[in-house]
TIVO-906340 format. One line per field, with one value per residue (C-alpha): residue number from 0; residue in one letter; chain; x, y, z. Coordinates in pm, 1 decimal, padded with zeros to 6 digits. Layout:
<nodes>
seq <- c(NUM ...)
type <- c(A ...)
mol <- c(A ...)
x <- c(X ...)
y <- c(Y ...)
z <- c(Z ...)
</nodes>
This chain:
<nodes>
seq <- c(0 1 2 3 4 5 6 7 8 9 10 11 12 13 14 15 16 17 18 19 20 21 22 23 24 25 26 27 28 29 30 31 32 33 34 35 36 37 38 39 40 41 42 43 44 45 46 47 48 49 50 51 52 53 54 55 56 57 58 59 60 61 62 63 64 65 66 67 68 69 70 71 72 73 74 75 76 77 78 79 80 81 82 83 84 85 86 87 88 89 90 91 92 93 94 95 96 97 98 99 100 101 102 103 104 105 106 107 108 109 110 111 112 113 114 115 116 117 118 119 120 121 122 123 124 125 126 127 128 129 130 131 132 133 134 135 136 137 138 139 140 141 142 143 144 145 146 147 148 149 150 151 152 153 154 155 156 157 158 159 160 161 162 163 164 165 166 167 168 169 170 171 172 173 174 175 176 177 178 179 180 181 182 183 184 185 186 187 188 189 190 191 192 193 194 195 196 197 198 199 200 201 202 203 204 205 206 207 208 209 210 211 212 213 214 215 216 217 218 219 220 221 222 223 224 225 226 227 228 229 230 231 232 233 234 235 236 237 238 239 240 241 242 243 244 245 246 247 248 249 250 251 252 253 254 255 256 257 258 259 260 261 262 263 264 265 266 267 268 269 270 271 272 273 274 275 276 277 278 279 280 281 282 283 284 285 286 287 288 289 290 291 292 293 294 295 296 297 298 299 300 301 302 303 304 305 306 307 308 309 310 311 312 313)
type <- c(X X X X X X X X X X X X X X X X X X X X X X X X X X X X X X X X X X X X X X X X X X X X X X X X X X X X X X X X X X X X X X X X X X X X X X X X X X X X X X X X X X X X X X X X X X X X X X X X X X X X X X X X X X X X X X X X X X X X X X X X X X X X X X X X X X X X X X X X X X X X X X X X X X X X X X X X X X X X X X X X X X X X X X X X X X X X X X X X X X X X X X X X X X X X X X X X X X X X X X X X X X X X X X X X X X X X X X X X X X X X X X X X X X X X X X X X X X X X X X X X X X X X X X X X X X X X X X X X X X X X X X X X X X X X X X X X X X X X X X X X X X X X X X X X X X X X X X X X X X X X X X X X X X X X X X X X X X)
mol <- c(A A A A A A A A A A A A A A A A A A A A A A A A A A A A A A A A A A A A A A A A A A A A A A A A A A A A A A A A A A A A A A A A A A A A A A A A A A A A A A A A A A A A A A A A A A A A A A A A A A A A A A A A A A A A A A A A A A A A A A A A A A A A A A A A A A A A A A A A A A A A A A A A A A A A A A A A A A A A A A A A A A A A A A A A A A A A A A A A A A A A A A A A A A A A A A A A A A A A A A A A A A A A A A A A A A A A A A A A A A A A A A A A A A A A A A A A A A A A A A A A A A A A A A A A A A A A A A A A A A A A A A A A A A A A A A A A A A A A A A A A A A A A A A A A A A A A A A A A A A A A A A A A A A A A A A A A A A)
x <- c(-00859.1 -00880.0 -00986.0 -00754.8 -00745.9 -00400.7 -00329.6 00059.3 00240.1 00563.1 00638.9 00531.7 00181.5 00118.0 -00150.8 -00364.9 -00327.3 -00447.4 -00744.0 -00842.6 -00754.1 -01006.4 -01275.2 -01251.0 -01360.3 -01588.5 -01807.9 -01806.7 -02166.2 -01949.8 -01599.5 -01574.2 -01469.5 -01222.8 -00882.3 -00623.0 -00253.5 -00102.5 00223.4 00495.1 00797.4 01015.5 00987.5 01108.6 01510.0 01501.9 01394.9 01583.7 01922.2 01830.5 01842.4 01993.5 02001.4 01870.9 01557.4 01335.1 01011.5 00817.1 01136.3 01332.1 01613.7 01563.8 01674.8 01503.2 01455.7 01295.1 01163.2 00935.2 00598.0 00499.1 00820.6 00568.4 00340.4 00548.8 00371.2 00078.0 00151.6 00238.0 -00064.8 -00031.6 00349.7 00200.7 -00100.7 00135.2 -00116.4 -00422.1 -00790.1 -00834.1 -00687.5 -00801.1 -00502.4 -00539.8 -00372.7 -00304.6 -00556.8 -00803.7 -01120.7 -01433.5 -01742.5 -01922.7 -01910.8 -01562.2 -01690.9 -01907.3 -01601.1 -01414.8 -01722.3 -01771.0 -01794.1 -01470.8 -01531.4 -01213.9 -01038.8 -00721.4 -00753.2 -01048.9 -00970.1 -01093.3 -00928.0 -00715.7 -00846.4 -00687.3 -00390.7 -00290.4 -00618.0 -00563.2 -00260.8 -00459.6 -00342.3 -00533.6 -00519.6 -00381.5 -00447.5 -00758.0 -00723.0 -00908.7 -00656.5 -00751.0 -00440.7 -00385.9 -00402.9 -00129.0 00188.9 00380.7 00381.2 00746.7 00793.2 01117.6 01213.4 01016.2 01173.4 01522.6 01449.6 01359.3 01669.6 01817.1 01670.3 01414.2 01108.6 00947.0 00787.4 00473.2 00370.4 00456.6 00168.6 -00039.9 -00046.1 00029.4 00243.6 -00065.3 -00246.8 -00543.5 -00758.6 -00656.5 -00819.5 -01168.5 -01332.9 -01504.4 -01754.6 -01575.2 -01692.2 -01482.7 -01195.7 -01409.2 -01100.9 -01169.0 -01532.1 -01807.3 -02106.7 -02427.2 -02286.1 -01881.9 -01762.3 -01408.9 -01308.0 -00958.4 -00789.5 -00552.1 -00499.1 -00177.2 -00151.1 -00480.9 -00517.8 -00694.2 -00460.5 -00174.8 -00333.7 -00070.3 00252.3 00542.5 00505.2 00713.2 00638.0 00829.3 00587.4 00636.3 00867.0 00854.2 01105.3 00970.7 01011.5 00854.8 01076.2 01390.8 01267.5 01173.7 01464.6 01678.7 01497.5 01571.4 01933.7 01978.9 01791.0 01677.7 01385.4 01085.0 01198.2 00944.6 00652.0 00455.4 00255.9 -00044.7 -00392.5 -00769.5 -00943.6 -01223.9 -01472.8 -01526.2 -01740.1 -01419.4 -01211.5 -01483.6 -01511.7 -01133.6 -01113.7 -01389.1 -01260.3 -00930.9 -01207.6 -01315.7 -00989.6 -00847.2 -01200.9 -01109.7 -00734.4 -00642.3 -00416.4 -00291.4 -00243.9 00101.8 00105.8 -00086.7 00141.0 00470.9 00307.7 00264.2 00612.3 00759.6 00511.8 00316.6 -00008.5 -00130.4 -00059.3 -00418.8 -00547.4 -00585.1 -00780.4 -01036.2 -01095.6 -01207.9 -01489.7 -01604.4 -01977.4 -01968.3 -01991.7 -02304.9 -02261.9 -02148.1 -02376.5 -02438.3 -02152.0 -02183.1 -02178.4 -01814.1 -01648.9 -01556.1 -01313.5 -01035.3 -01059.2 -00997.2 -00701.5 -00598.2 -00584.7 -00484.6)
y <- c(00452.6 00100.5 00130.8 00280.8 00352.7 00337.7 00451.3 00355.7 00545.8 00693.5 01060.5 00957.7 00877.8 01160.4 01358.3 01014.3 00880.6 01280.8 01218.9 00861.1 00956.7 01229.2 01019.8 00780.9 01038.1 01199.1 00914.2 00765.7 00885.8 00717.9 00923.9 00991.6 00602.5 00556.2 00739.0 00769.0 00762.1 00781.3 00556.2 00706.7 00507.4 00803.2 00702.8 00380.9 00343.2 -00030.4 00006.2 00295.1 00120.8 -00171.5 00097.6 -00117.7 -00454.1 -00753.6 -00912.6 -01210.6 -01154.6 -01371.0 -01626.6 -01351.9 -01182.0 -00770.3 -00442.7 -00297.6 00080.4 00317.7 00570.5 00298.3 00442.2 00107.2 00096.3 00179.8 -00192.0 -00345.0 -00117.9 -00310.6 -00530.5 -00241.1 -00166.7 -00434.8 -00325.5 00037.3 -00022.1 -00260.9 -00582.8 -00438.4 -00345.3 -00313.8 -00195.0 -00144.0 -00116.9 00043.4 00148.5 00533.8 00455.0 00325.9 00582.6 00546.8 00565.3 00371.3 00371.0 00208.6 00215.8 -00073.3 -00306.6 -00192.4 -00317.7 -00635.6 -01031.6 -01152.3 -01509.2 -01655.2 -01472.0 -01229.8 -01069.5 -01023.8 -00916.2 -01044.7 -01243.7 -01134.5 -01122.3 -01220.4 -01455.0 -01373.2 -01498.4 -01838.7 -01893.2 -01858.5 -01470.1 -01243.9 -00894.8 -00732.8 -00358.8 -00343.0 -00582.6 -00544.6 -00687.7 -00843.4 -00690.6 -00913.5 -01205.4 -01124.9 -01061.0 -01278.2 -01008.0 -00778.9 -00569.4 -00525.3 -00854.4 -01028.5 -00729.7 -00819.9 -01156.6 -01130.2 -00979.4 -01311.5 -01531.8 -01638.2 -01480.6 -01421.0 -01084.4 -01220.8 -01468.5 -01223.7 -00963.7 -01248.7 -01358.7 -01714.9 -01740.8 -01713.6 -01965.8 -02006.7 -02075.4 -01736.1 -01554.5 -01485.3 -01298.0 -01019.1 -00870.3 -00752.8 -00420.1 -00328.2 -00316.6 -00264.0 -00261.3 00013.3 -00023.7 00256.8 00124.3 00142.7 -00128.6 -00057.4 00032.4 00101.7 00245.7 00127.0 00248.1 -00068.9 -00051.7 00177.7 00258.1 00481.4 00596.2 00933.4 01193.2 01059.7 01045.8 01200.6 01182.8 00926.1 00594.8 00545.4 00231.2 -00148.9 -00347.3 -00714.4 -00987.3 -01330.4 -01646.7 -01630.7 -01546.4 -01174.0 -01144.8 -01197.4 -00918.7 -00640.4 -00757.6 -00654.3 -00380.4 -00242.9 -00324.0 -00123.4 00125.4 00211.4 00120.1 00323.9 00346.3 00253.4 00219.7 00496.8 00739.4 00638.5 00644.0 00811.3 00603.8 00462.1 00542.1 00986.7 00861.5 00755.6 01066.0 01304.0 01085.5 01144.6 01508.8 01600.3 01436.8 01661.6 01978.9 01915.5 01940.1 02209.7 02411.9 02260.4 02336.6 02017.3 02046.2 02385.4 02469.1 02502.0 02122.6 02000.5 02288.6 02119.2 01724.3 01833.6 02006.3 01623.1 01443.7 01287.3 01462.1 01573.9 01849.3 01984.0 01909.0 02240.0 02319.4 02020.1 02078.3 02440.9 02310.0 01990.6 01992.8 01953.3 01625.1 01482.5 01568.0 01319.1 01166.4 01316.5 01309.9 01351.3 01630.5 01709.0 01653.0 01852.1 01991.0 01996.5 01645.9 01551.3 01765.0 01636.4 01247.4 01291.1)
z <- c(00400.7 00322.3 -00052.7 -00350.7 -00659.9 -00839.2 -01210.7 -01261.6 -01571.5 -01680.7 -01845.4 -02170.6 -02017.3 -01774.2 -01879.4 -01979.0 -01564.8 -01451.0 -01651.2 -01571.5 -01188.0 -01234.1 -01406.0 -01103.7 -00891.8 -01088.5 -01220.8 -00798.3 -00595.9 -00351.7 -00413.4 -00071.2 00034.5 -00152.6 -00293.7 -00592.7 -00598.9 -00930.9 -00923.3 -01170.8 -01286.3 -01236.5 -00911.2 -00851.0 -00888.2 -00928.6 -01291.0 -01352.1 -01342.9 -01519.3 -01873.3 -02123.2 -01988.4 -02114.2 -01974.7 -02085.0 -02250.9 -02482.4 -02402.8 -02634.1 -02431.7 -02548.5 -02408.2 -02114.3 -02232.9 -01933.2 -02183.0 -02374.6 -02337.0 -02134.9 -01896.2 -01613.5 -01657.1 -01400.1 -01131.3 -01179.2 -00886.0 -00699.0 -00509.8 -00230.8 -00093.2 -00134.1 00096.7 00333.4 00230.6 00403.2 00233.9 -00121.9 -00423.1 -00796.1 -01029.5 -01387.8 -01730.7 -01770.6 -02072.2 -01833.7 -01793.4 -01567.1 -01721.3 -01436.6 -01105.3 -00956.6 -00645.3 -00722.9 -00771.0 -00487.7 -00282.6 -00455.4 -00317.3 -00469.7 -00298.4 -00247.3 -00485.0 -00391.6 -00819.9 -01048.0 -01388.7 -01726.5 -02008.3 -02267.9 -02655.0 -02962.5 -02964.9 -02613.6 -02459.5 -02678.6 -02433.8 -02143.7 -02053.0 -01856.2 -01878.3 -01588.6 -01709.9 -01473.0 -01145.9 -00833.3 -00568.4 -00201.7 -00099.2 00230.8 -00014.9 -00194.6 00034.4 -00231.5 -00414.1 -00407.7 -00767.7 -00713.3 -00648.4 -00942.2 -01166.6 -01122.3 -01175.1 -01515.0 -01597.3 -01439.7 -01674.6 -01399.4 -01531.2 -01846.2 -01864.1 -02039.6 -01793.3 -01503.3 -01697.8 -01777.0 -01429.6 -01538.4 -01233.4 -01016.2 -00878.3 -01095.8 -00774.9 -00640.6 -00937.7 -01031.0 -01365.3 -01360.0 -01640.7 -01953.8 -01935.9 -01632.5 -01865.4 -02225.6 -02514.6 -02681.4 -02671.2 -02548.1 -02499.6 -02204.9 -02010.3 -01984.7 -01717.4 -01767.6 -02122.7 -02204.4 -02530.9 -02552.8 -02920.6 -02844.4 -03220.0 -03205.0 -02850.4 -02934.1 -02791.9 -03010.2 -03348.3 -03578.7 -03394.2 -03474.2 -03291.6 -02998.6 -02875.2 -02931.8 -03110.7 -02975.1 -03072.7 -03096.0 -03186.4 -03533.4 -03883.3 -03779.8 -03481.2 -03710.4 -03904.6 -03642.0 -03492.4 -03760.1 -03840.7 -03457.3 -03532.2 -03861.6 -03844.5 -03466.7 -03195.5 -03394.7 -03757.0 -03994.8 -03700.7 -03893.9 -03700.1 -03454.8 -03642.7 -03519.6 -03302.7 -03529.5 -03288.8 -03228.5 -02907.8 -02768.4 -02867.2 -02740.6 -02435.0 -02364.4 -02453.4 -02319.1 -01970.5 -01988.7 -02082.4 -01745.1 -01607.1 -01740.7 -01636.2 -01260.4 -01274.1 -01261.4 -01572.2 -01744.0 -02092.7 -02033.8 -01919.4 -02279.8 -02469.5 -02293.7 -02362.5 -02729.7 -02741.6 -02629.6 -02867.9 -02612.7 -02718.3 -03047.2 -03144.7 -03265.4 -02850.1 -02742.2 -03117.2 -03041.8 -02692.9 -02769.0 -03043.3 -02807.4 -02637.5 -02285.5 -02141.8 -01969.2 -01619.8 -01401.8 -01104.9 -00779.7 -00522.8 -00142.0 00070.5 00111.1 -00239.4 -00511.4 -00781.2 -00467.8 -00372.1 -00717.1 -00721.0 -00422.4 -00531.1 -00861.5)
</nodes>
């Protein structure tokens, strides 16, 4: 099949890519033309024994760390290799759920573009980043692409993590915009498209639970400071605990995606009991799925798909 859908994650992330697999499926009428492969860093060695070496980021050398809960982002430029440069791909976030209709960017005009995406917000858009966390890829456009190779090179000094996720080492002719609500940060509104819960500290299935991510750092008076924080103290002490998402739209919209998949088997409650037991999910999941209203049902699919197929790709 010439059309994919990939959701790339690590262990820390798992039960976030079943659901947004499944939501790609079930929000299609058109599920049937395209798939979903779920890329998980667990399986790719190359990053595996880089664990504790220095790499460049933000032109700050730190530690490369495979259980960070974003160790899998550099599977974002994945897709092409994995479909051997051929059709095309759409790449998202394990925090990245359909609300629309994917199928209507896998079929779009990209012109001459090989990547559509949309720009970054806050102080990373100022510098010109884009954000890479949804991408739809021309795949044959794009055979300069090699993960592996680009990876290594950043713990040679060669590349800065930042403008690799950025994509500032694109050509800028090679990439066109698409509307912001294919990749809608943390907004859920009639027109997105794509919900992505980017603000990591309240992604909705974490609220409570200790933070366990590496907040960034910078060559500046900050940086010193989380810097020696990291040093003294460890990687996640004094990060708090991750917060509600301000918006209940967005937390019902999640749970009540993973609702649906325990009713289709596509997750157990032994697989949310053993996330909460390793603090990747909240520990009150099971408690609010029980007392959530069923979703809206999704739109008609074709003759031929169901439940299974879902299964199947996710």
């Amino acid at each position: 099949m010439q059309h994919r859908v990939f959701i790339h994650t690590n262990h820390k992330q798992w039960l976030g890519a079943i659901v947004a697999a499944y939501s790609m499926k079930r929000n299609s009428p058109h599920a049937d033309k395209f798939e979903v492969e779920i890329l998980e860093h667990k399986d790719f060695p190359f990053m595996h024994q880089k664990e504790g070496q220095l790499y460049l980021r933000d032109g700050v050398k730190r530690t490369w760390l495979n259980d960070d809960l974003q160790s899998f982002t550099p599977l974002r430029f994945m897709p092409p290799e994995r479909m051997n440069y051929q059709g095309r791909s759409v790449v998202v976030d394990p925090d990245v759920f359909a609300v629309g209709d994917v199928w209507e960017l896998l079929s779009r005009d990209m012109g001459d573009a090989g990547i559509m995406c949309r720009p970054r917000s806050g102080r990373k858009g100022k510098t010109g980043c884009l954000a890479s966390s949804v991408m739809l890829l021309d795949n044959a456009k794009l055979t300069h692409w090699n993960v592996e190779e680009t990876f290594n090179q950043m713990f040679e000094f060669k590349v800065d993590y930042m403008d690799w996720i950025c994509l500032k080492r694109e050509p800028r002719k090679l990439i066109g915009l698409f509307e912001n609500e294919w990749n809608d940060f943390d907004k859920l509104t009639p027109q997105t498209k794509m919900l992505h819960t980017t603000k990591r500290r309240t992604q909705p299935w974490k609220s409570g639970l200790p933070v366990d991510f590496r907040p960034p750092e910078r060559n500046n008076f900050l940086g010193l400071i989380s810097r020696a924080r990291r040093h003294l103290f460890g990687e996640y002490a004094f990060l708090g605990h991750y917060k509600t998402h301000p918006d209940p739209n967005i937390e019902r919209y999640f749970f009540g995606l993973v609702k649906e998949c325990l009713e289709k088997g596509l997750v157990t409650e032994d697989d949310v009991r053993r996330e909460m037991a390793q603090n990747h999910v909240r520990h009150d999941a099971l408690e609010l799925i029980d007392r959530l209203e069923p979703l809206a049902p999704p739109p008609a699919h074709p003759l031929g798909w169901d439940s299974a197929a879902t299964q199947q790709a996710a």
